[in-house]
N, C-alpha and C positions, 0 to 999 in steps of 0.2 A: 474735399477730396484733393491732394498730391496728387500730380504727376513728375515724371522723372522730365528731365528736356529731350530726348528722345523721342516721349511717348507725344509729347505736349507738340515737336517736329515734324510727327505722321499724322496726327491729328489735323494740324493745321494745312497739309501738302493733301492730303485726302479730302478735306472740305472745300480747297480753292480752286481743284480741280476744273477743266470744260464740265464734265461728265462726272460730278461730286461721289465719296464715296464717305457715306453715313458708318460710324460704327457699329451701328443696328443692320449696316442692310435694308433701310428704308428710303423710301425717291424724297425725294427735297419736299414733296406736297402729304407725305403720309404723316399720321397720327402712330404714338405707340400703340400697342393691340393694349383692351383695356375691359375691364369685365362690371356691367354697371347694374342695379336692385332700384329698383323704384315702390314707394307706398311700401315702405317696410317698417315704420315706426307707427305703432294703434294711436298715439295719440296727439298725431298732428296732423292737420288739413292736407302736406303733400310732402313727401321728402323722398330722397336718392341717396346709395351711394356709388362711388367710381370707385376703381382700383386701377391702378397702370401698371403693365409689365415688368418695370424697376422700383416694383412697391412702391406709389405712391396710393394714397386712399383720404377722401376725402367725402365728408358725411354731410349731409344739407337736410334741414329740416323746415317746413314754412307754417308757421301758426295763426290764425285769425282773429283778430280778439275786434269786439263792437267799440266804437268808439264816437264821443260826439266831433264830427269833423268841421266846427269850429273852433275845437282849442286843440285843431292838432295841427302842425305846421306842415308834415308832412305824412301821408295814408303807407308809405311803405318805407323800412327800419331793415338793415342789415348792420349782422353782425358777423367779421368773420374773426376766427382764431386758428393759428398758424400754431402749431407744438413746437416749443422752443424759441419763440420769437414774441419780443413786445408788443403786448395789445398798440403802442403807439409808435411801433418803425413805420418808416415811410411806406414798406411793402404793403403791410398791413390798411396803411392809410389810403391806398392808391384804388388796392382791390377792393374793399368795401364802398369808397366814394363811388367811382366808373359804376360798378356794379349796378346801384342804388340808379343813381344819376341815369342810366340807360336805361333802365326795368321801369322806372319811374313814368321817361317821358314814352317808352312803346305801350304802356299797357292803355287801353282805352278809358277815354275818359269819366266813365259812367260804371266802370267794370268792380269798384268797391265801394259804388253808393246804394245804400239800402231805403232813406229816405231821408226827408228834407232836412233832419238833423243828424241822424245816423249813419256812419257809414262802418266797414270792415278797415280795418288795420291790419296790415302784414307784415310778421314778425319773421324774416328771416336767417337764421340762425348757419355758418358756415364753419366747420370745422374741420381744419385740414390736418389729420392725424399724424401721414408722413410725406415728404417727397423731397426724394434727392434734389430735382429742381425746381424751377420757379412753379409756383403754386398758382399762374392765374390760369392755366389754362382747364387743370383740371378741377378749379374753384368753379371755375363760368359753366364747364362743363354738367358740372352734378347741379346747379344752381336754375342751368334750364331744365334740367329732370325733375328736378325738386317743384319748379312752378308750372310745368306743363300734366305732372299728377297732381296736382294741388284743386279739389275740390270745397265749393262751401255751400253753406247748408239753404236751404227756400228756402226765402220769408212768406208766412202765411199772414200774417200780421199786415197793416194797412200803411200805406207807404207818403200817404196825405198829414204830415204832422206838424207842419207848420206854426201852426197856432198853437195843438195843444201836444206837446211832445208825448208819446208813448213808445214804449220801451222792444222794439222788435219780437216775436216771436217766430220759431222756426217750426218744420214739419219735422217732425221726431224719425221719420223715414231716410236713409242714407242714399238711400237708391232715388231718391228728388232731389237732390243734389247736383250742380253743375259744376262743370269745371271753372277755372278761372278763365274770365275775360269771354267766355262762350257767348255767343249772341243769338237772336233767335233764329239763325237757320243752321244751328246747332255747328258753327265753325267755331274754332278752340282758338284760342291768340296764342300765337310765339316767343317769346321773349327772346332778347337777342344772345349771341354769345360773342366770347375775347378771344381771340388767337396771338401769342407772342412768338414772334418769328426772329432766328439768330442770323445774324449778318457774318460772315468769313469773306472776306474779299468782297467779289461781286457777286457772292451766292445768295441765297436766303435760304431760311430751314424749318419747317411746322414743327411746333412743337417739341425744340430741341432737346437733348438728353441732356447730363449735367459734362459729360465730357465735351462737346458740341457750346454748351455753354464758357464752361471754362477756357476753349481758344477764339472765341466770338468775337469779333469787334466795338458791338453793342447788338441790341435786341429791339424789336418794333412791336409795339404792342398796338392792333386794329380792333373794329368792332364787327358785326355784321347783323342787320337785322331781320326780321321773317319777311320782308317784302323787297328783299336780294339788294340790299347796299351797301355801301361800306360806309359803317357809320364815327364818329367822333367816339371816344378819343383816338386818333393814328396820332403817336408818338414813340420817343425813343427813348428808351429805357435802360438800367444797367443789368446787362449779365456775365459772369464771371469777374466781378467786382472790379470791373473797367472802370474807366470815365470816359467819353468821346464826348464831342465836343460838339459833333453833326455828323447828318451821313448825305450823300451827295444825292440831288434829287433823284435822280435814275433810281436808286434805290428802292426810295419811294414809291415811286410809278409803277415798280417790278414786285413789292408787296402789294399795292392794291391790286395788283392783277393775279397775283397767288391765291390771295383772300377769295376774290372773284370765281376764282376755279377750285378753289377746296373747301370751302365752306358749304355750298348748295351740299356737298356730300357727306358734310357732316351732320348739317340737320335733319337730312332724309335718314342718317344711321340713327342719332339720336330718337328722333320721333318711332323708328321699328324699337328700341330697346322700351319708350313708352307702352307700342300695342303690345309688346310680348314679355313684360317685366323684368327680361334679366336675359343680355345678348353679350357675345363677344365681338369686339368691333376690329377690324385690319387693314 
């Protein structure tokens, strides 16, 4: 997207403002209004999709498959694809690793082993159809929906196979089924989500739009996980096809402290869009 130098002049006088003023009309800590589907695909264990107010839409699907987990290196596998963009640009490389690498180390340790040879593999699958702008936010977004409806089936089968391996067997019932990572006092695990946040001066901004993007400094891309921290990766990243060089630590301190304060409310929204299948979020 062009702008003229005018536009690109109000843009930037409006964002470095004391008292910022968003092109949207949103505070420095809102999300765009976004309309999300959860468990709409019959024939995968959990999936979501998002849509954001300036069409973006992104679809996530999460699959199970049995697998012996000594010849697998690792129990969970994403895949994400961007429309219009190399399976191997760096955007692409960033979003899928972080991803993986967080979901990875939050999910419990025991939470896809079926038995002493077997365990579940989780295939999942991201496909960001459109968005004007950077795709991690509404990736991570539909990606916690996608693994927080993501169900797998009982093993009825005997979970002692040490010696002589046998082949799992499940209850053909869906409704004996748990969620992922559920433990036995029937609590669900969280996975975590990404917030990239656009730098203008000494502002910062959730979620920016692609015009927000376009006069930005650079961008901070954080993590945050279900037991309220901010987690690795915090780095800086490019938006509006900058280069910077560093941002001064103040910055920093003033993202971790946004994350801090906008995040609990994002996964309180996300989790009601779970109980109720399909919410608009503001």
């Amino acid at each position: 997207m062009k702008f003229s130098p005018a536009e690109i002049s109000y843009l930037r006088n409006s964002l470095e403002l004391p008292s910022p003023i968003r092109p949207d009309g949103r505070s420095s800590q809102q999300y765009r209004p976004l309309e999300a589907t959860t468990d709409f695909l019959p024939t995968a264990n959990g999936s979501a999709r998002v849509r954001t107010s300036d069409g973006g839409e992104c679809i996530v699907g999460v699959k199970a498959r049995v697998v012996k987990a000594a010849s697998e290196s690792s129990l969970i596998n994403i895949d994400v694809d961007i429309a219009g963009v190399r399976d191997d640009s760096s955007a692409v490389v960033l979003l899928s690793s972080t991803l993986q690498t967080a979901i990875q180390a939050s999910l419990p340790e025991n939470a896809l082993k079926l038995t002493d040879v077997y365990s579940f593999k989780l295939f999942i699958d991201a496909l960001v159809i459109s968005q004007p702008s950077n795709p991690f936010n509404i990736t991570s977004l539909a990606t916690y929906l996608a693994l927080k409806s993501t169900r797998l089936p009982k093993l009825v089968s005997a979970t002692d196979d040490a010696e002589a391996a046998e082949i799992p067997v499940f209850d053909d019932d869906w409704d004996q089924s748990t969620f992922l990572g559920q433990d036995e006092t029937r609590q669900k695990w969280s996975p975590p989500i990404f917030t990239v946040m656009a730098v203008v001066g000494n502002n910062l901004f959730v979620d920016p739009s692609v015009e927000e993007e376009f006069v930005s400094d650079a961008g901070i891309l954080a993590g945050w996980s279900a037991d309220g921290k901010v987690i690795a990766p915090i780095r800086i990243i490019d938006l509006g096809g900058k280069r910077n060089g560093g941002l001064k630590s103040t910055l920093i301190y003033k993202a971790y402290s946004l994350l801090q304060s906008t995040a609990p409310d994002v996964i309180e929204a996300l989790n009601a869009i779970g109980d109720q299948d399909s919410l608009s979020i503001f």
